[in-house]
Backbone as JSON, one array per atom type, in Angstrom:
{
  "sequence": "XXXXXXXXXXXXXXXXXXXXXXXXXXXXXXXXXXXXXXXXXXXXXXXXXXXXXXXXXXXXXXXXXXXXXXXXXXXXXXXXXXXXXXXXXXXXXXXXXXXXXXXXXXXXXXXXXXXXXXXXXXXXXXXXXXXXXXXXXXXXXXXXXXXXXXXX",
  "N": [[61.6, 147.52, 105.97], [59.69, 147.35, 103.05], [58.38, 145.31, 102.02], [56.67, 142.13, 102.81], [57.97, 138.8, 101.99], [56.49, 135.0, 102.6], [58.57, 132.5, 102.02], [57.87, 129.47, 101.35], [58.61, 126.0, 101.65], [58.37, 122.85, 101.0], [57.84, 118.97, 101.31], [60.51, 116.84, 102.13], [62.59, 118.67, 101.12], [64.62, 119.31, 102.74], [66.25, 117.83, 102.04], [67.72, 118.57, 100.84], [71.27, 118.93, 98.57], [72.12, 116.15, 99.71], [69.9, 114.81, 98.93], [69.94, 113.25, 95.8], [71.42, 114.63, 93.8], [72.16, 115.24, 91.92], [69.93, 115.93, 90.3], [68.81, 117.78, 91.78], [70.93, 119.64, 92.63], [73.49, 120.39, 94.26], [73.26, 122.76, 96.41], [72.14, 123.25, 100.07], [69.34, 123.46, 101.87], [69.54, 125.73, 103.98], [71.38, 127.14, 102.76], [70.1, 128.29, 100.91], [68.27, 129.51, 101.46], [69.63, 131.36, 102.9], [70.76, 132.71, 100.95], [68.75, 133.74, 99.4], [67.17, 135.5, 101.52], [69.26, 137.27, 101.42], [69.51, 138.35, 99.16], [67.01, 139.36, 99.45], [67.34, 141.32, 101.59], [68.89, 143.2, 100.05], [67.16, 144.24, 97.93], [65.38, 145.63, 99.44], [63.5, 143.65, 101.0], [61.84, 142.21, 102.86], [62.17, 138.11, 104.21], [61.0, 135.58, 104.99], [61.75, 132.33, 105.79], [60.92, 129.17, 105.54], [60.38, 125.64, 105.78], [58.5, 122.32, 105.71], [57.53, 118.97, 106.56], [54.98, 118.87, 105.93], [51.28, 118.94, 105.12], [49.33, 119.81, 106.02], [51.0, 122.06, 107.68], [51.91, 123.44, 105.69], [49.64, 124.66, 104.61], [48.91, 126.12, 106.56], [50.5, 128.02, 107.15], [50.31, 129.29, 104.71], [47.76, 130.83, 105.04], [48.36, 131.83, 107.16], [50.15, 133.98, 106.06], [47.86, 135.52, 104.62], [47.56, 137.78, 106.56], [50.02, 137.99, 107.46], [52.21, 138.97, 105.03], [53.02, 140.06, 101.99], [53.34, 138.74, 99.42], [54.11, 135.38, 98.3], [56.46, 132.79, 97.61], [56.33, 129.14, 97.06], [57.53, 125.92, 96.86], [56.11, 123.16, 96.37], [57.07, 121.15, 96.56], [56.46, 117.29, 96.56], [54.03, 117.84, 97.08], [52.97, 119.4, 94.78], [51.72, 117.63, 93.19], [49.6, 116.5, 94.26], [48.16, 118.01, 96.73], [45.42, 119.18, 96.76], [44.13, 120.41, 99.04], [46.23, 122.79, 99.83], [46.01, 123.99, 97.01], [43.32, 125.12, 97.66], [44.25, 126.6, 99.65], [46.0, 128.69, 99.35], [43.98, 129.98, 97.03], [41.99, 130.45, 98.66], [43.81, 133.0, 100.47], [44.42, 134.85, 98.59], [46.52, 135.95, 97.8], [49.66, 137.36, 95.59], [51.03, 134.74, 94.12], [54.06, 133.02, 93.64], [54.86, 129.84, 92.17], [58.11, 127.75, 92.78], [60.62, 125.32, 91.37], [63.15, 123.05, 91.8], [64.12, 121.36, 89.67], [63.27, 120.87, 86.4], [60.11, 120.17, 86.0], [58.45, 118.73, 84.14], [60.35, 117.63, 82.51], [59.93, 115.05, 83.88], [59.02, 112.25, 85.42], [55.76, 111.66, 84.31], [53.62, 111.88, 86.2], [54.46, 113.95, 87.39], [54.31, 116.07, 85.93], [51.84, 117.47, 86.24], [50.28, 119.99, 88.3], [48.64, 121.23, 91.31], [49.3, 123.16, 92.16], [49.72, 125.18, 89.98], [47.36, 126.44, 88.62], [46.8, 128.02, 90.33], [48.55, 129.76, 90.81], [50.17, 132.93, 90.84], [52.69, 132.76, 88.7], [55.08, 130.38, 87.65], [58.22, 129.19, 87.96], [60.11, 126.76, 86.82], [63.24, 124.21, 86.86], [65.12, 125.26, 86.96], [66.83, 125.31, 89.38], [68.72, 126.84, 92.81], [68.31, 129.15, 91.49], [66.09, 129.82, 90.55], [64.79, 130.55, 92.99], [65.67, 132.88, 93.43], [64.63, 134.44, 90.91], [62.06, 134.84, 91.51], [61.7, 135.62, 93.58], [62.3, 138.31, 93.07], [60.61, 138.8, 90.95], [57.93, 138.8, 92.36], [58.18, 140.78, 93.72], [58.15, 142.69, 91.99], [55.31, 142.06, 91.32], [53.67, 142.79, 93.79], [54.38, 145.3, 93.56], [52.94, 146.01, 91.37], [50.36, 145.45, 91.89], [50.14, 147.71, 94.59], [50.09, 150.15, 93.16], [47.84, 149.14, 91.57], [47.92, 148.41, 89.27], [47.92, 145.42, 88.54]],
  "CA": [[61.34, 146.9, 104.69], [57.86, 147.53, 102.8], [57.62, 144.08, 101.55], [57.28, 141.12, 103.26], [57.7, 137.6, 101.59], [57.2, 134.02, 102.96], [59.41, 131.2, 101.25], [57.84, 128.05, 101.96], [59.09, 124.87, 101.23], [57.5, 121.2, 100.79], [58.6, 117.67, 101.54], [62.29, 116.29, 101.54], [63.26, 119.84, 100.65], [65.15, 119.64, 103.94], [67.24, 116.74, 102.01], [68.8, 119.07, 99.73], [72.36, 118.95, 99.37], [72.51, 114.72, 99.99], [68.99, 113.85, 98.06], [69.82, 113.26, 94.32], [72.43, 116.0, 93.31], [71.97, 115.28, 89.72], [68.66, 116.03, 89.84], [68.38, 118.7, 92.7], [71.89, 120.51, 93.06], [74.39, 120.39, 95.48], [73.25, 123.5, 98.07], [71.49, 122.93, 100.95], [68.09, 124.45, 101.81], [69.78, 126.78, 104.4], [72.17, 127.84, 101.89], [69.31, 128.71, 99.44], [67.58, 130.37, 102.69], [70.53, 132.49, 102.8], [70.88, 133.26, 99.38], [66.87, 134.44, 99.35], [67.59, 136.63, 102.49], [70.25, 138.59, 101.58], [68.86, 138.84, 97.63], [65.95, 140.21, 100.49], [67.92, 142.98, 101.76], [69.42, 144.0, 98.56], [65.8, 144.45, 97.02], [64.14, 146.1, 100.2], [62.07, 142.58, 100.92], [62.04, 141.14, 103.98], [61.84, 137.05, 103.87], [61.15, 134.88, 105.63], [61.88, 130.91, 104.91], [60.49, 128.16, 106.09], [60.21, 124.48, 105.33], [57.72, 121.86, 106.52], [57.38, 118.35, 105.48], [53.72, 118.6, 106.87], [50.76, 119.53, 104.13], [48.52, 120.79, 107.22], [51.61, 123.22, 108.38], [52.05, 124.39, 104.84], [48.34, 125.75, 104.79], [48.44, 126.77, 107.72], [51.4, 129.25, 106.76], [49.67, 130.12, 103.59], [46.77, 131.05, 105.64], [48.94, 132.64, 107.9], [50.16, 135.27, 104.78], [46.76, 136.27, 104.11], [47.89, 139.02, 107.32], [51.19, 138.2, 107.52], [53.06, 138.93, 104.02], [52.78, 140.71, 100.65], [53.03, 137.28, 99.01], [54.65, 134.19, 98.95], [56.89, 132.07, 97.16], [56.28, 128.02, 97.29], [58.08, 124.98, 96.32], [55.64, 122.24, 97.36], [57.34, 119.35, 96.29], [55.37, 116.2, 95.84], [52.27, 118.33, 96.98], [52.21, 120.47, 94.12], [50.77, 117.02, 92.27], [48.59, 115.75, 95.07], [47.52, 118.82, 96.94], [43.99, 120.51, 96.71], [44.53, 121.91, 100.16], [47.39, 123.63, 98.99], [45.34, 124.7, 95.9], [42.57, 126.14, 97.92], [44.19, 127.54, 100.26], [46.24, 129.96, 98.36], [43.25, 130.65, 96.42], [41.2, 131.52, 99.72], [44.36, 133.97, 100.58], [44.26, 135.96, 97.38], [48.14, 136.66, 97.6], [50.62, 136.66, 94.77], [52.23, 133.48, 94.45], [55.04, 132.48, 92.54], [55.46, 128.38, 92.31], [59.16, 126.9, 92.14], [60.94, 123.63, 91.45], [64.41, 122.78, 91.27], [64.09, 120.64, 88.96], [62.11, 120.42, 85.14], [59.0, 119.35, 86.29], [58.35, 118.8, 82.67], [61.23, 116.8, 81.9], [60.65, 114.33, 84.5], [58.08, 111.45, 85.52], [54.8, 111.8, 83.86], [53.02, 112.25, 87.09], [55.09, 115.03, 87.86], [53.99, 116.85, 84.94], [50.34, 118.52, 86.47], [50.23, 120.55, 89.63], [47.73, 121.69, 91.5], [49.09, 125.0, 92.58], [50.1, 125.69, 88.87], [46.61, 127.17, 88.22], [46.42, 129.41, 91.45], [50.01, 130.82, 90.9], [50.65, 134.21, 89.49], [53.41, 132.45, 88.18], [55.88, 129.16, 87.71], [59.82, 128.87, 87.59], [60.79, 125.36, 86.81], [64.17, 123.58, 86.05], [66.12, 126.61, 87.41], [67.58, 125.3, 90.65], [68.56, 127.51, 93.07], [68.25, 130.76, 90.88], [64.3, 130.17, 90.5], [63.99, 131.44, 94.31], [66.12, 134.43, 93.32], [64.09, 135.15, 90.01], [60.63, 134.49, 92.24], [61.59, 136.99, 94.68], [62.51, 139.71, 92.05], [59.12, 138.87, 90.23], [57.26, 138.84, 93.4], [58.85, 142.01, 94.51], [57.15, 143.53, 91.01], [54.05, 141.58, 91.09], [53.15, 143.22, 95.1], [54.16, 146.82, 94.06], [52.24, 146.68, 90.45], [49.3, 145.68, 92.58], [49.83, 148.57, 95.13], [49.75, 150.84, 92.08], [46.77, 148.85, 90.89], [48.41, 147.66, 87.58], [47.79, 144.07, 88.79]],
  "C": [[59.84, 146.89, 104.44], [57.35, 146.25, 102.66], [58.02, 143.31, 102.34], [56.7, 139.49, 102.45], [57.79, 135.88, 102.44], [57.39, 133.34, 101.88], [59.2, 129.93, 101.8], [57.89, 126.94, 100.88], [58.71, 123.49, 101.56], [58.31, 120.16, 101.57], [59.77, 117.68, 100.76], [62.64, 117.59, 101.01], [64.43, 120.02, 101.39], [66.73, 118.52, 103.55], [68.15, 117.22, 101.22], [70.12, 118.67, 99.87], [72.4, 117.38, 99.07], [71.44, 113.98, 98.94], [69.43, 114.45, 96.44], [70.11, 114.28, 93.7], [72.29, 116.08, 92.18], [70.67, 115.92, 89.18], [68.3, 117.96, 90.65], [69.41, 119.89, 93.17], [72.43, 119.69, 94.18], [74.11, 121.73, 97.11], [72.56, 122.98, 98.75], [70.66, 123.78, 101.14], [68.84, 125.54, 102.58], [70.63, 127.7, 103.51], [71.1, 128.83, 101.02], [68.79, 129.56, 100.18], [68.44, 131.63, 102.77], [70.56, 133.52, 101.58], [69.65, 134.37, 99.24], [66.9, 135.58, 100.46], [68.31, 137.6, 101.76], [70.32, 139.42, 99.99], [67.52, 139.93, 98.43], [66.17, 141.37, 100.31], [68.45, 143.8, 100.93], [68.45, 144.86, 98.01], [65.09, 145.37, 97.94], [63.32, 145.15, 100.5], [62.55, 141.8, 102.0], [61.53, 139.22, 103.98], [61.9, 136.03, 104.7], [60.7, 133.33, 105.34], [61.63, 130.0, 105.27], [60.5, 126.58, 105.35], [59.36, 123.04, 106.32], [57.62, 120.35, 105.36], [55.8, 117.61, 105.56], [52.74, 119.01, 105.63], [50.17, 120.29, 105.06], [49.18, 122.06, 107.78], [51.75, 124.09, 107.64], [50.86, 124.98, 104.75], [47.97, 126.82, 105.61], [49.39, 128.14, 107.76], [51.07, 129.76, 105.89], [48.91, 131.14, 103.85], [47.17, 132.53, 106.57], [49.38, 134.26, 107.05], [49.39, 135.94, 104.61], [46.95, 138.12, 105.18], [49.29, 139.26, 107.64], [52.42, 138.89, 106.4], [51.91, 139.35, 102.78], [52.41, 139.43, 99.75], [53.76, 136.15, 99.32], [54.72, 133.33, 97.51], [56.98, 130.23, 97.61], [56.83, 127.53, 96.34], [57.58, 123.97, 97.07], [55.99, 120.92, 97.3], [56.78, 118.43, 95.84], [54.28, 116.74, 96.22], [51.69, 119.16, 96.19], [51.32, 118.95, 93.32], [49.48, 116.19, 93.13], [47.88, 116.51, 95.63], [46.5, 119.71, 97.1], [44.03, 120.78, 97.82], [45.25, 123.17, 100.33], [46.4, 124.74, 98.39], [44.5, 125.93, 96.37], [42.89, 127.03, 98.93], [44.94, 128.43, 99.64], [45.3, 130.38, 97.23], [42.63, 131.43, 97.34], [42.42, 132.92, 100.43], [44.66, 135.03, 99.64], [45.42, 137.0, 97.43], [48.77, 136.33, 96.12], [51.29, 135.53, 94.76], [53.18, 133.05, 93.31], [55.48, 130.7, 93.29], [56.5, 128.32, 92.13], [59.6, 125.59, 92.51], [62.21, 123.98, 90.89], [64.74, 122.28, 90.29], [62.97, 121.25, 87.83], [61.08, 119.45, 85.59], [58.54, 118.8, 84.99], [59.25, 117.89, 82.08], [61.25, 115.67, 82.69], [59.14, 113.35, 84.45], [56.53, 112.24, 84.88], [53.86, 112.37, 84.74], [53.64, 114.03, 87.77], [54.56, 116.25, 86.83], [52.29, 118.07, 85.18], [50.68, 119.14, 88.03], [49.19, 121.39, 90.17], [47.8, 122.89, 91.57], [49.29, 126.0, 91.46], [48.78, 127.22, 88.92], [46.05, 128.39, 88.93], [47.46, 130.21, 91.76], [50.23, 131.94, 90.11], [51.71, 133.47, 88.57], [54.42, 130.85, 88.7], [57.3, 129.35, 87.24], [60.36, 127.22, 88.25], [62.21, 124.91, 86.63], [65.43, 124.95, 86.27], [67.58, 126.2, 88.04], [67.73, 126.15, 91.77], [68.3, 129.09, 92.77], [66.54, 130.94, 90.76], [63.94, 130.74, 91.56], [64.4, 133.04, 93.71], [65.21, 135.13, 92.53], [63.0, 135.23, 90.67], [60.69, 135.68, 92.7], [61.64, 138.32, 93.82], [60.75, 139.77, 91.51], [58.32, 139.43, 91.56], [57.09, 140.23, 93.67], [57.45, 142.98, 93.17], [55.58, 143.67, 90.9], [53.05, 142.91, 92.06], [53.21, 144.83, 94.36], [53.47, 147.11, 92.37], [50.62, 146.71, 91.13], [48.92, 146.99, 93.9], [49.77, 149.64, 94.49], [48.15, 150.55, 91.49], [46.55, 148.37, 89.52], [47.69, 146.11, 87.68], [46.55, 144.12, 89.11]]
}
């Protein structure tokens, strides 16, 4: 596989499934892990998925991308509104990133409404659910090979 993506995932992501179905769905992160895999192999994109409810581990995997992975899909949870480590470190790795959220960040608490990693993301899929990883990875997939063309 030419491409490789990580899928990292924020706080309480791990609660899917049991935390607040109304709000967040009914799968479970491994489910969605699955789902993103095998949308992987379909596409040619190897993926690999992680979840941390650490801010220091998520940088440190961002960080890790800069040699590890084409780009990288995040869902940082409550650290996309608190975050400037986050922020800078996917700016200092100068990967594609596609942000998602299960949820309408937009439709929900006021505070929820700014994010730090908004402004360092190639892109944002909100209010999806689980289909925002799927559309991420497809984008992603485009983003990496308009930039190995040089389009990007």
């Amino acid at each position: 596989m030419a491409v490789t993506v990580f899928v990292l995932n924020g706080p309480n992501l791990n609660l899917l499934g049991q935390r607040e179905p109304g709000i967040y769905g009914g799968k479970n992160l491994a489910e969605i892990g699955e789902d993103c895999r095998a949308a992987g192999r379909e596409a040619g994109v190897a993926v690999d998925f992680r979840q941390s409810n650490h801010e220091g581990v998520l940088v440190d995997w961002i960080q890790e991308a800069a040699d590890g992975a084409d780009g990288i899909i995040i869902n940082p949870g409550a650290y996309s509104h608190t975050s400037v480590a986050i922020h800078d470190a996917i700016r200092a790795v100068g990967k594609p990133v596609i942000e998602v959220h299960l949820s309408n960040i937009f439709a929900r608490e006021a505070f929820r409404h700014h994010s730090y990693v908004s402004p360092v993301a190639s892109g944002v899929i909100c209010g999806l659910g689980p289909a925002g990883y799927l559309l991420a990875l497809s984008a992603l997939k485009e983003l990496v090979a308009g930039r190995a063309k040089g389009d990007v």
